[in-house]
N, C-alpha and C positions, 0 to 999 in steps of 0.2 A: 604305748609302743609306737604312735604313730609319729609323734615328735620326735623320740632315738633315734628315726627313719631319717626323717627332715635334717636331724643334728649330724648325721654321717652324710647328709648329701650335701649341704650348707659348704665346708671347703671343699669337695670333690667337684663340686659343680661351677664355683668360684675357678677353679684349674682349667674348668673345661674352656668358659667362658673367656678367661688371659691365656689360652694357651697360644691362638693365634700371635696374637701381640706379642708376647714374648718370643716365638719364633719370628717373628719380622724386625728381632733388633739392628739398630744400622748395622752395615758393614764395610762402609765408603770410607774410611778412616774415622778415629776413635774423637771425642771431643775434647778431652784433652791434648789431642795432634791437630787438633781446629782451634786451639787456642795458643797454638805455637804458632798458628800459620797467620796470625793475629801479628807477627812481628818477623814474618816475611816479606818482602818487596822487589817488585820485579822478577826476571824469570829465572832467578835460584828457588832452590827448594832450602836454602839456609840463613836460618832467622838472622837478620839486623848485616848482612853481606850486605854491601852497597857495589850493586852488579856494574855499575857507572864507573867506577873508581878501578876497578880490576885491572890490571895490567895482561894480559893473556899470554905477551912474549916474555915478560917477565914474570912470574906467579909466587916466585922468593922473594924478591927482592922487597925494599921499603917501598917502589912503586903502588905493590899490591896493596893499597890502601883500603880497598875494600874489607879486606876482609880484618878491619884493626877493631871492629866493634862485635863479632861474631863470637857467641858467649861461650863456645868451645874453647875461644884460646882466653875469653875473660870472663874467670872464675865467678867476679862478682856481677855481671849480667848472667850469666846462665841462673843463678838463685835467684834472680829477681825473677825471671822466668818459672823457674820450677817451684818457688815457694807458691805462687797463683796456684797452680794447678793444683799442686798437693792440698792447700789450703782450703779448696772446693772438694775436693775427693775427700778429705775429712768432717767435713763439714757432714756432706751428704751419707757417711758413714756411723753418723755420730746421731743421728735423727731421735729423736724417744719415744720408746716403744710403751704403750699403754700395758696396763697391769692385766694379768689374764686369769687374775684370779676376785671377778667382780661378781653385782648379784649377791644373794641371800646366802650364805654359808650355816652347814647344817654340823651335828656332829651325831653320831649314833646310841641310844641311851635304850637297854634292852632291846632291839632292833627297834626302834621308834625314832624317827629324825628330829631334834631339837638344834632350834632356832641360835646358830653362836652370833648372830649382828642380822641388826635390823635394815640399814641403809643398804644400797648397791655397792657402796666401798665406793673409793679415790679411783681415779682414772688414770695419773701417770704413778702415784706414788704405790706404795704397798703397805698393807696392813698383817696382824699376825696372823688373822684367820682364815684355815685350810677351807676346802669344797665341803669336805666328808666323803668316809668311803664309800665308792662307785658312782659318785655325782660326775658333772661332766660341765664344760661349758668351751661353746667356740664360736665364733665372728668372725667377722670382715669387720677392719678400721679402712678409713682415708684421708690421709694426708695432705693440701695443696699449700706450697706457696713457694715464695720466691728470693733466693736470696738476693739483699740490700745492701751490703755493708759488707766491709774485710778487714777487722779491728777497728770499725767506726770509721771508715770512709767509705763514701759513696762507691758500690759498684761501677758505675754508669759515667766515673769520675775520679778514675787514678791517673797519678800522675807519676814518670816514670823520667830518670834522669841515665840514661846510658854513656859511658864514658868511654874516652879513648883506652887502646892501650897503652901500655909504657914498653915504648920502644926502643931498643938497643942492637944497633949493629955495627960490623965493620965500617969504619973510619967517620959513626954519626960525630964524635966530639969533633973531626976534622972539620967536618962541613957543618957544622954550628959554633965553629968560633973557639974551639977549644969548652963548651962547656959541658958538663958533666951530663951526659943522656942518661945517666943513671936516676937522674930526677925527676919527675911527674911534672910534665911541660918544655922537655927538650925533649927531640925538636919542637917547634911552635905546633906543627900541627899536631900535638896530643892535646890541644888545648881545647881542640873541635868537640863538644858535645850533641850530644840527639833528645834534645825532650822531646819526651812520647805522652800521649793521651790514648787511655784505655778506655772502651765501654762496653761492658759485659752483662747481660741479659740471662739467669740462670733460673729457671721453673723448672721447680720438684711436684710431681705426684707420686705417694706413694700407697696403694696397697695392700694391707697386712690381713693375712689370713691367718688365723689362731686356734690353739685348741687347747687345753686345761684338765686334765683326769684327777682326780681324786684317791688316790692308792692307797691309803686309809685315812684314818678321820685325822692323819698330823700330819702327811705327805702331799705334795701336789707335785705335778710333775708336766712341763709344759712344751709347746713347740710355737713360735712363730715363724713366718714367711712373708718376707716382704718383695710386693715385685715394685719396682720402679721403673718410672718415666721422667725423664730428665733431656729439658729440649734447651738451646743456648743459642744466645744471639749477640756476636762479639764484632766491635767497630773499633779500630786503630787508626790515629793518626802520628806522623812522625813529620820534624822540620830539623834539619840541620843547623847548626849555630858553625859559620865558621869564623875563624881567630886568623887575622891578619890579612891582606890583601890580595887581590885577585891574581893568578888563575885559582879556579877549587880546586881543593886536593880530595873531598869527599864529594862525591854528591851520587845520586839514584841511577842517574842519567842524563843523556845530554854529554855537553863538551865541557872542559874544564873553562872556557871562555864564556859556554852560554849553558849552565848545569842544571840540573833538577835537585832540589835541596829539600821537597817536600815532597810525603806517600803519603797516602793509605790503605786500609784495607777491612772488608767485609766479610765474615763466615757465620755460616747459620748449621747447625746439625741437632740431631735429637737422640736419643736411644732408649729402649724400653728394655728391662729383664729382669731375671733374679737381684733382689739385693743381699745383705750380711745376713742370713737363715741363724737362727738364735734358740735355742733349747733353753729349761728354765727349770730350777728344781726347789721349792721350799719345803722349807721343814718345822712345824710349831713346837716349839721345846716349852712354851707355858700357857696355860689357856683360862682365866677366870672370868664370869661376867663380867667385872669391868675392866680388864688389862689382856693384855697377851704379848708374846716374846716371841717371834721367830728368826729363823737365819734363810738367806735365799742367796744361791752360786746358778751365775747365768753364764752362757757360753755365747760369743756372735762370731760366727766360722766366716772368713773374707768370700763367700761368695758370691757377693756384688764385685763387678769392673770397676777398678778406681779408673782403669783409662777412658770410659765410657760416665765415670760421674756417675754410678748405680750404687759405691758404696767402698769403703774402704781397702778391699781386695786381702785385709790382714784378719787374722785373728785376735778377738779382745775378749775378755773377760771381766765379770764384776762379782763381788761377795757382799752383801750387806744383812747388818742387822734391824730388824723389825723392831719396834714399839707401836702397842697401839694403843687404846683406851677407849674408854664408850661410857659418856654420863648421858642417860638418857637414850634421846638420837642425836646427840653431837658424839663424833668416834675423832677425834684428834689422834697423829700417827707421827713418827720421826723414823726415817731410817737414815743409817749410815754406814759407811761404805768406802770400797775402794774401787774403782777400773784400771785394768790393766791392757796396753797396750801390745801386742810381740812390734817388734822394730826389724822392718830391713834396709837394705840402702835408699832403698825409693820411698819407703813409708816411718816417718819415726816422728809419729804422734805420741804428746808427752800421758803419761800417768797421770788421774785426776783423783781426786781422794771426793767424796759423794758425801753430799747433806744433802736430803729432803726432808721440808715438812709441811705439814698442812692439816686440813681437816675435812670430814664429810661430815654433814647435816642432812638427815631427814627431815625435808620439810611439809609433803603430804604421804601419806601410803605410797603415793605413786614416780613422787619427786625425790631424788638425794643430787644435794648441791656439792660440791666437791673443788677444794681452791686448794693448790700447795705453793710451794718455792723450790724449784729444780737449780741445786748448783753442783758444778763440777769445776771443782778448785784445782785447778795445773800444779801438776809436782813438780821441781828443778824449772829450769831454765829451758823457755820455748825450744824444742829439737826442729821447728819450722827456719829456719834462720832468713834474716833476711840480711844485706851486703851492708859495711858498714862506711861513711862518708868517705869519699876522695878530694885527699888534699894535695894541693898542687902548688910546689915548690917555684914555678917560673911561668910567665917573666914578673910576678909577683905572688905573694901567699896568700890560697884561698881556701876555702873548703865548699863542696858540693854533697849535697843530701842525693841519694840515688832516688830515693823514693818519698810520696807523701804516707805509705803506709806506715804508720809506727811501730818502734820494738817495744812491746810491751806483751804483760800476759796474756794467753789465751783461758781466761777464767771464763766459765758460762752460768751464767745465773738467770732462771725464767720462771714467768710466774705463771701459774696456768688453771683458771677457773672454766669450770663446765658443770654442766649436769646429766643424772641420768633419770632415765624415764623408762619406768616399767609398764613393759603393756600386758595384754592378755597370752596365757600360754607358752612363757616361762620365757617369751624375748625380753629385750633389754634395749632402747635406742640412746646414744651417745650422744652431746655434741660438746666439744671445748674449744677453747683456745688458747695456745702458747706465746708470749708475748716475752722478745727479752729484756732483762734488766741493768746487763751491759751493754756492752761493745766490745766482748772476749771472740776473738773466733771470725767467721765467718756464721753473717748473721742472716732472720728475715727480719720483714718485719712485726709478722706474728702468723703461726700457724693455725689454719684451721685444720680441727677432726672432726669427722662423725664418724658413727661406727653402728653397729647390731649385735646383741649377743644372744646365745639360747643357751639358758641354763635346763638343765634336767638330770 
């Protein structure tokens, strides 16, 4: 009785312990509005304005040169902007939540509990075998690391090509010679670009508080809770390229005779809270000493701030089938699966179709070794978009790559070995590691977990 004690106090005390923390999330603006402000300079409040160049008595006219690179009026800088951000808010939405149905599983034979698997089970993957009815299991995992990479480039080390716009006004063909402004390069000054260098610093901890019931010997029925901490540290540099002879027609600051053609800029923010809160329901439809078949529908409600970097903000869904197997103490397992994303304007992460597999090993009474392969294979064509090259008709033909990020899929493939370690009085101690095996996604470069479980 004393442990059912401990097992209801175990997350209730966990809540009490993050409750401050999570009430002291920032609220100085969100860190995705700290990563716009990464492509702010000088004393507008709007990204890529070159405050220098503004005409004040003029604010129509072509004078207003400032504002030719402000990704409100250029559709394909504002996605290079918003694909970042979105790109992190999914990333951090998309985290893997360990199996919460580990430990020894029982089934009930004349009321007497027999033994259905010998090892502790897999740690991210799932196996067929339910708790047993009224069994119970729940823990604290923890999550740190950091992401590295955004489709295999350096965080710390994007590079960013913002372009003019394409401008066309009253009597521009007059005042450039009769040529066609309708071209990309009349007048000369669309020819001005702004490479930009990004460095973005993003630490994830996360969290997760779990619990696992048992509602007969075929049902399980699950809750996780994850809080996250998510701190950022973003460095921008920008230099103007201008095209043709002096005075400048772009620049920060300063005089068109004597300009400023180079910024930067520093923001640091952090925020701690709720992340995606995920419910979990399996079901064993076949159960024999050496095999088993189950189906598992998990639900993850956008309860984490995508604008805070806590978690995707959307609702997603996944359905997969169990196999498992057991010769001996090796229990080898495959599931597969689909995730579903809901889409709205802001959020429209693609559909991924789910393989995992792998296997647990019992290697003493006390030890189960546990390695799989986590993929999630992108349906249709990335819904992340990123701008696609500008080519520029005059005063000769070229093309300019916006970005060094690549269009390619967000596939995620990671491998992740750990072990568990049973101790005395029915806990359970974790530790793994996830490590990835692309460069799908927004990546780290490998995750640590540990974790605690109390089965009874």
């Amino acid at each position: 009785m004393r442990y059912r004690t401990m097992a209801r106090a175990l997350p209730f005390g966990a809540v009490l312990l993050l409750g401050p923390a999570i009430a002291g999330a920032q609220t100085d603006g969100t860190l995705r509005s700290k990563i716009s402000q990464l492509f702010i300079f000088g004393a507008s409040d709007e990204p890529l304005l070159l405050g220098g160049s503004v005409d004040p008595n003029n604010p129509a006219s072509i004078q207003a040169h400032g504002h030719h690179f402000v990704p409100a009026a250029v559709a394909e800088n504002a996605s290079l902007i918003g694909f970042i951000g979105g790109a992190i808010a999914g990333g951090v939405g998309n985290i893997p939540i360990a199996t919460t149905s580990g430990g020894v599983t029982f089934r009930f034979e004349g009321g007497i509990p027999v033994k259905t698997s010998l090892s502790s089970g897999p740690i991210f993957a799932e196996r067929a075998q339910t708790l047993g009815r009224g069994r119970a299991s729940v823990g604290v995992g923890r999550n740190v690391f950091k992401f590295t990479t955004l489709r295999g480039v350096p965080l710390d080390n994007i590079s960013l090509i913002f372009t003019h716009e394409n401008v066309d006004f009253a009597g521009c063909s007059t005042a450039n010679g009769g040529a066609d402004c309708a071209q990309m390069g009349v007048p000369t000054l669309e020819n001005e670009i702004m490479p930009f260098r990004l460095k973005l610093a993003v630490d994830i901890a996360v969290t997760t508080l779990y619990a696992t019931y048992g509602v007969n010997d075929r049902l399980d029925v699950g809750v996780i809770v994850p809080v996250v901490s998510t701190s950022l540290h973003g460095e921008s540099t920008v230099q103007i390229v201008p095209f043709g002879p002096p005075p400048a027609v772009h620049f920060f600051g300063g005089t068109p005779s004597d300009p400023v053609l180079s910024a930067s800029r520093t923001v640091d923010g952090s925020a701690i809270g709720l992340g995606d809160v995920a419910v979990r329901v399996k079901l064993n439809v076949h159960e024999s000493p050496t095999s088993g078949v189950a189906l598992l529908g998990e639900a993850r409600f956008g309860t984490g701030s995508s604008e805070d970097l806590l978690g995707s903000g959307a609702f997603s869904a996944r359905g997969l089938a169990i196999l498992s197997g057991r010769i001996d103490a090796f229990s080898p397992h495959l599931n597969l699966g689909y995730l579903y994303h809901s889409r709205t304007a802001e959020r429209t992460w693609n559909d991924a179709v789910l393989v995992i597999g792998g296997f647990d090993q019992l290697i003493t009474d006390r030890v189960t070794l546990a390695a799989d392969v986590l993929s999630e294979l992108q349906v249709g064509r990335s819904r992340l978009l990123l701008p696609g090259p500008v080519t520029y008709d005059a005063p000769y033909h070229r093309v300019i790559d916006p970005t060094t990020i690549p269009d390619r899929r967000d596939d995620l493939v990671t491998g992740s070995l750990g072990a568990k370690f049973a101790l005395p009085r029915g806990f359970t101690f974790i530790a793994n590691a996830l490590v990835p095996l692309n460069r799908g996604g927004v990546r780290p470069d490998i995750i640590y977990t540990t974790g605690v479980t109390l089965d009874f």
